[in-house]
C-alpha positions as CSV (number, residue, x, y, z in Angstrom):
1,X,3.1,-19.7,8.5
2,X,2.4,-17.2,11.4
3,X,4.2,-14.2,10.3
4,X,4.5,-12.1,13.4
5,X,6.2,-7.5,12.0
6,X,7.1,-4.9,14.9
7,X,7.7,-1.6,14.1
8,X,6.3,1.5,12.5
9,X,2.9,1.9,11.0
10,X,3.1,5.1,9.4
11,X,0.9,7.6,6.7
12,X,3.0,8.0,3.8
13,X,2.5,11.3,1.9
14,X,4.2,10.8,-1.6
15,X,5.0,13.8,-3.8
16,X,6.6,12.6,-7.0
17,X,8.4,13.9,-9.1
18,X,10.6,16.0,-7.5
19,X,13.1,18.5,-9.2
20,X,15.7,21.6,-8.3
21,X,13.1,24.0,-6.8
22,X,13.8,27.2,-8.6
23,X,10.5,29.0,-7.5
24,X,8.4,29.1,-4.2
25,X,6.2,26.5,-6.1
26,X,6.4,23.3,-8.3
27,X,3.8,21.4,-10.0
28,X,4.5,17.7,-9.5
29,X,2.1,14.6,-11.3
30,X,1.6,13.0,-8.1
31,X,0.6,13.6,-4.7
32,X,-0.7,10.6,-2.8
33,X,-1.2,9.2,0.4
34,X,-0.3,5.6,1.5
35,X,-0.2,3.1,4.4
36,X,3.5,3.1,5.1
37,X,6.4,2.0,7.3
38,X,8.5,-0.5,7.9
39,X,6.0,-3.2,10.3
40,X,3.4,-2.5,7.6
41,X,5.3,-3.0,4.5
42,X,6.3,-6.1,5.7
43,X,3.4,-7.6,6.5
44,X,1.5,-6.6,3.5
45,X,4.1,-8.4,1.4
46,X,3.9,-11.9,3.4
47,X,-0.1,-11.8,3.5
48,X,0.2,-11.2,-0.1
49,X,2.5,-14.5,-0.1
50,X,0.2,-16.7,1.7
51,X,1.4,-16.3,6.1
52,X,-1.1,-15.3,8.5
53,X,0.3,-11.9,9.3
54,X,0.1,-10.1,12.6
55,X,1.6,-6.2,13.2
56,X,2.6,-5.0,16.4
57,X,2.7,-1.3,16.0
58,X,1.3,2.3,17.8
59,X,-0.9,4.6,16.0
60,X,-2.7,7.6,17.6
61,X,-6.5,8.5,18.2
62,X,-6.8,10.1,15.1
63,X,-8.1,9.5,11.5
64,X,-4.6,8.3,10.2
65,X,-4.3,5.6,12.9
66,X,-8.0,4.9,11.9
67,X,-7.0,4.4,8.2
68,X,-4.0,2.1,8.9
69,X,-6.1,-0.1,10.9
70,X,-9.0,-0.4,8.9
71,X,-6.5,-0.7,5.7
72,X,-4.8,-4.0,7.3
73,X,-8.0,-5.5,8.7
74,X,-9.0,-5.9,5.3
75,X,-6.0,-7.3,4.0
76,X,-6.6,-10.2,7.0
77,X,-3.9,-8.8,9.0
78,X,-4.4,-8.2,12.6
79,X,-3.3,-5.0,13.9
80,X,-2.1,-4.9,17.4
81,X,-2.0,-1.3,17.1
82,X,-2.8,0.3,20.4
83,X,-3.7,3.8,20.2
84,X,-1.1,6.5,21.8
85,X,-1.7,10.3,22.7
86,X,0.6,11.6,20.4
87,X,-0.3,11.7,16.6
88,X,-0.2,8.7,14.5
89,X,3.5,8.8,12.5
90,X,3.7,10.1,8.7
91,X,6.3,10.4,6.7
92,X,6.8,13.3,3.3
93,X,8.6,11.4,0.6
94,X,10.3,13.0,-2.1
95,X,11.0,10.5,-4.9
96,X,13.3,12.2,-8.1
97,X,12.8,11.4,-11.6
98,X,15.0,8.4,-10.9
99,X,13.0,7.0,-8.6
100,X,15.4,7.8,-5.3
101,X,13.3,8.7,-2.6
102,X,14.4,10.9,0.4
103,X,11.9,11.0,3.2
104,X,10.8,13.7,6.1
105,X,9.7,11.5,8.9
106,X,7.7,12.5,11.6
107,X,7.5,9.4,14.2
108,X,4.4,10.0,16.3
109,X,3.2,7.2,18.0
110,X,5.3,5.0,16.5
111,X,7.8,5.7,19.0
112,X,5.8,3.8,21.5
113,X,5.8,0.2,19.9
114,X,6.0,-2.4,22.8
115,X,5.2,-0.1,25.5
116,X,2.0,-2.5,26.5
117,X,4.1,-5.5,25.7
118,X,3.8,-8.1,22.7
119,X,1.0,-10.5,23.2
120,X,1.4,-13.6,21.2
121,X,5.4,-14.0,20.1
122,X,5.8,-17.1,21.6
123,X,3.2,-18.3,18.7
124,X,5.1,-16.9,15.9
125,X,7.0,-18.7,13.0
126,X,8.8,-15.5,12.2
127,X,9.1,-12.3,14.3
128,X,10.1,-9.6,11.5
129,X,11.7,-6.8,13.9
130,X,11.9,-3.2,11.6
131,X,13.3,-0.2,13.2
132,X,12.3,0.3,16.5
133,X,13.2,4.0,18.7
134,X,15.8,2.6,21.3
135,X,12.3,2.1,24.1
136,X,10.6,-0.1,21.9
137,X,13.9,-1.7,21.5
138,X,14.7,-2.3,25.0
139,X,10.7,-3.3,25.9
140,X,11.6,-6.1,23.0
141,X,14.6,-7.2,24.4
142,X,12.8,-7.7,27.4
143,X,9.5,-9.8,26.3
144,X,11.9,-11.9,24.1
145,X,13.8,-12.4,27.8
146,X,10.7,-14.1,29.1
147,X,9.8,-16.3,26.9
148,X,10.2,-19.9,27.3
149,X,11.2,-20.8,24.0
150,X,12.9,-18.7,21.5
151,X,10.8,-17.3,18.6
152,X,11.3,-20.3,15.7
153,X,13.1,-17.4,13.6
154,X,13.8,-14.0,14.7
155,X,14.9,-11.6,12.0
156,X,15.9,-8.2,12.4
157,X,16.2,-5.0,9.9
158,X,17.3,-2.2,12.5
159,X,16.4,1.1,11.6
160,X,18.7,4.3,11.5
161,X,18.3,5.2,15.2
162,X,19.4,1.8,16.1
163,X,21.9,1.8,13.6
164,X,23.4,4.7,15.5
165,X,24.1,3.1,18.6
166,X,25.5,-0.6,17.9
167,X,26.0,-0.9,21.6
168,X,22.2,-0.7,22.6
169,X,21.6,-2.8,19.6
170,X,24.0,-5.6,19.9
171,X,21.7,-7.8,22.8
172,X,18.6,-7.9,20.1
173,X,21.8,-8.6,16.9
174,X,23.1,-11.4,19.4
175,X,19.4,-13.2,19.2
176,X,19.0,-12.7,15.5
177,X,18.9,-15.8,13.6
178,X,18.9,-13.5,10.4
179,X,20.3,-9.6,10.4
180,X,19.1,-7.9,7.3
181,X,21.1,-4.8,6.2
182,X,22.0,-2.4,2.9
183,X,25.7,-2.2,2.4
184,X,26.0,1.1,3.8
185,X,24.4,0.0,7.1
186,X,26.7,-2.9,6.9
187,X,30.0,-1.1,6.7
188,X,28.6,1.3,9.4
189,X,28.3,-1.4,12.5
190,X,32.1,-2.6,11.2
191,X,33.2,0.6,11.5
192,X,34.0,1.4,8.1
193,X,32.3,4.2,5.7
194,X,31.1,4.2,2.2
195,X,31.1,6.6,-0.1
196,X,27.9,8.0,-2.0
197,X,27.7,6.1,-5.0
198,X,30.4,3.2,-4.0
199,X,29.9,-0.4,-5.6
200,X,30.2,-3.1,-3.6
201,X,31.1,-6.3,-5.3
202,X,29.4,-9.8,-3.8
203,X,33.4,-10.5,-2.8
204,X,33.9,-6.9,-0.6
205,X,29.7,-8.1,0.3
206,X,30.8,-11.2,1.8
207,X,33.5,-10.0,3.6
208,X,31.4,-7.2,5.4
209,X,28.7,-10.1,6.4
210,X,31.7,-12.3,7.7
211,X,32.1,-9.3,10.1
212,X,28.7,-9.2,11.1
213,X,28.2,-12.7,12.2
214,X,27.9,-12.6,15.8
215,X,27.2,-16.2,16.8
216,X,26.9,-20.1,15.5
217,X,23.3,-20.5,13.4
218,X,23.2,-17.0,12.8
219,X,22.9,-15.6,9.3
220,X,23.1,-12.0,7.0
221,X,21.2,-10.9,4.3
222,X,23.3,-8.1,2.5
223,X,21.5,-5.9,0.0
224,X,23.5,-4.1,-2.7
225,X,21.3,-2.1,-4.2
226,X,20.9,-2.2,-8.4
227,X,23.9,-4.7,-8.0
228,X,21.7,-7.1,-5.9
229,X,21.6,-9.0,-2.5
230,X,23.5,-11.8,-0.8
231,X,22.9,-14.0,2.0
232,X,25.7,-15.4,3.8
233,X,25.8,-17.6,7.3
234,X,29.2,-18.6,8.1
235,X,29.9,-21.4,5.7
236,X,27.6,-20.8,2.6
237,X,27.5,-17.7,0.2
238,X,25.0,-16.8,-2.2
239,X,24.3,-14.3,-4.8
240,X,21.7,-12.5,-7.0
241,X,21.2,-10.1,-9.0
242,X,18.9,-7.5,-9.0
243,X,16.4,-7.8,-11.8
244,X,16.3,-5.0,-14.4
245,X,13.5,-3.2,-14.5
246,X,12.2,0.4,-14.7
247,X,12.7,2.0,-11.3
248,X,9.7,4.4,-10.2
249,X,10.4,5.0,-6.8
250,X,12.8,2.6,-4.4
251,X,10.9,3.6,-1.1
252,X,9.8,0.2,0.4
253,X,12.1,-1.4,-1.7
254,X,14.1,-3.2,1.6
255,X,11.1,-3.7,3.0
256,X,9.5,-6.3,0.0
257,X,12.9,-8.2,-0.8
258,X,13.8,-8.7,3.4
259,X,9.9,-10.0,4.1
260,X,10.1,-12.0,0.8
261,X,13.4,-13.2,1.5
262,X,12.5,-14.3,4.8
263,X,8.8,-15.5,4.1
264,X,10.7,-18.3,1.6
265,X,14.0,-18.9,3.8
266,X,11.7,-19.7,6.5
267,X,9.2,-22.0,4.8
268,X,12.5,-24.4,3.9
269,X,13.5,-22.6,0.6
270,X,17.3,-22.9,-0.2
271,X,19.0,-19.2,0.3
272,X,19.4,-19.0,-3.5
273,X,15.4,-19.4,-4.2
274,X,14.8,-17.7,-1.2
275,X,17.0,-14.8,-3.2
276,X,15.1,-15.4,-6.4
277,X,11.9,-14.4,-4.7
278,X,13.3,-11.4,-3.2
279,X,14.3,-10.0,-6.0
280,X,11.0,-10.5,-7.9
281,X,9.2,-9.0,-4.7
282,X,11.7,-5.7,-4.8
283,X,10.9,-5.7,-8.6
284,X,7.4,-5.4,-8.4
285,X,7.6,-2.5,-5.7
286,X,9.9,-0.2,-7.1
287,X,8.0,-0.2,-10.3
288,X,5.2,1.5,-8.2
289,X,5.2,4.7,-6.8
290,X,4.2,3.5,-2.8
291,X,6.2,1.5,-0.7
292,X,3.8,-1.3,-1.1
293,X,1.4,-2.6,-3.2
294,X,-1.5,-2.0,-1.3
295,X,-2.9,1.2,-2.7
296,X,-4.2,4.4,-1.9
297,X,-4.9,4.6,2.0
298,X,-8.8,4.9,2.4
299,X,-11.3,3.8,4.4
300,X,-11.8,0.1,3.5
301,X,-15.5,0.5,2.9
302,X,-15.8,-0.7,-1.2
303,X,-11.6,-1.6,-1.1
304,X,-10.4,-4.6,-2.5
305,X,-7.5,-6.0,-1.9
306,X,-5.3,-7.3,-5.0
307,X,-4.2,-10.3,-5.8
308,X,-1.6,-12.5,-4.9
309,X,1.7,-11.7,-7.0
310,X,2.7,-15.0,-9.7
């Protein structure tokens, strides 16, 4: 399977844990830095399940852009990461003793995804959209315009900025063969708002995706957090539950269960295995502290990569 990601390559820097700051300093156990956002995440997990991955991203001239490159080159991932006059992007996350994370983004170069076009979509399986600045957006859009054929599957997880203006997002949600969104993203784009902490049962879930639908053939993937994920497509509904299991840190979390999701649903899977192996592949991340499981970002030089999850 070609497995085609767009969207942010980033430098994670992950402080853990955090607590109430009471002084002008805190000692924390970890500090580390990690090959992060949401185009790279993605395609780390579907390498690590067998597709021939590509990322289309923007990283600066610098020794961060350097990193990520070099990191996903020896994963067997090709980076078409062009290189941008403004800083590669990083991120500061927080993550609690709970494992929530809250994050300080900076977006760099990753603002710039598409600006040189995207070479090779036409070839792709799957085109994994992550969240894109409202450019890169419309530059999509626009190559997806010109192609002679639709992409085979085109799956999108839109990103808070596009999230904020459903209008400039709805040509790229009208294409979408799957639209793959958290609860609270869900009840945004209908218009509705959840509160901090609100369940949402796989009834109220499938209700919300109902609302999302925006053509024939098109499909939602709804995650609900520690309740768990359901996919839905107009006529079939399906359920499961998140797997319980020690949360470290939930950054990256979307990121594994979407690609894994996809990666199966697109192979032929049936949505409810496709939903078994999403779960497994959010499991396994949130018991780490990064938002993947590819380590410490370093140069590649003596890095091996691990091995494919069971």
């Amino acid at each position: 399977m070609q497995f085609t990601t767009i969207g942010a390559a980033v430098v994670d820097i992950v402080v853990s844990p955090v607590r109430p700051l009471l002084s002008a300093k805190q000692d924390v156990d970890h500090i580390g830095l990690y090959a992060g956002g949401g185009a790279v995440n993605a395609a780390l997990n579907a390498v690590a399940l067998g597709a021939h991955v590509t990322v289309h991203a923007c990283v600066g001239s610098d020794l961060e852009g350097g990193l990520l490159r070099a990191l996903l080159q020896r994963y067997n991932i090709r980076p078409m990461m062009p290189e941008h006059e403004l800083p590669t992007g990083k991120a500061v996350v927080m993550v609690d003793a709970q494992g929530a994370a809250r994050a300080y983004a900076q977006r760099g170069a990753s603002t710039w995804v598409g600006e040189h076009g995207f070479a090779g979509l036409a070839q792709a399986d799957v085109v994994y959209v992550t969240g894109l600045s409202l450019e890169s957006q419309a530059w999509l859009i626009q190559a997806l315009g010109q192609l002679a054929d639709a992409p085979a599957r085109l799956v999108i997880t839109p990103g808070a900025r596009q999230l904020a203006q459903p209008g400039a997002l709805e040509p790229l949600w009208l294409l979408a063969d799957l639209l793959c969104v958290n609860a609270h993203e869900a009840a945004a784009l209908c218009g509705d708002v959840l509160a901090d902490g609100e369940v949402v049962t796989p009834e109220q879930a499938r209700t919300l995706a109902a609302r999302l639908l925006r053509r024939e053939g098109q499909a939602v993937l709804l995650t609900l957090g520690r309740q768990g994920a359901l996919y839905f497509d107009g006529r079939e509904a399906c359920f499961h539950a998140a797997l319980p299991v020690e949360v470290v840190s939930t950054i990256g979390a979307g990121d594994a269960h979407a690609s894994a999701f996809v990666h199966a649903w697109a192979g032929g899977a049936s949505p409810a295995t496709a939903l078994e192996q999403a779960a497994q592949s959010a499991a396994r991340v949130i018991q780490v502290i990064p938002a993947n499981l590819a380590g410490h970002l370093r140069p590649a030089v003596g890095l091996r990569a691990p091995a494919s999850p069971p």
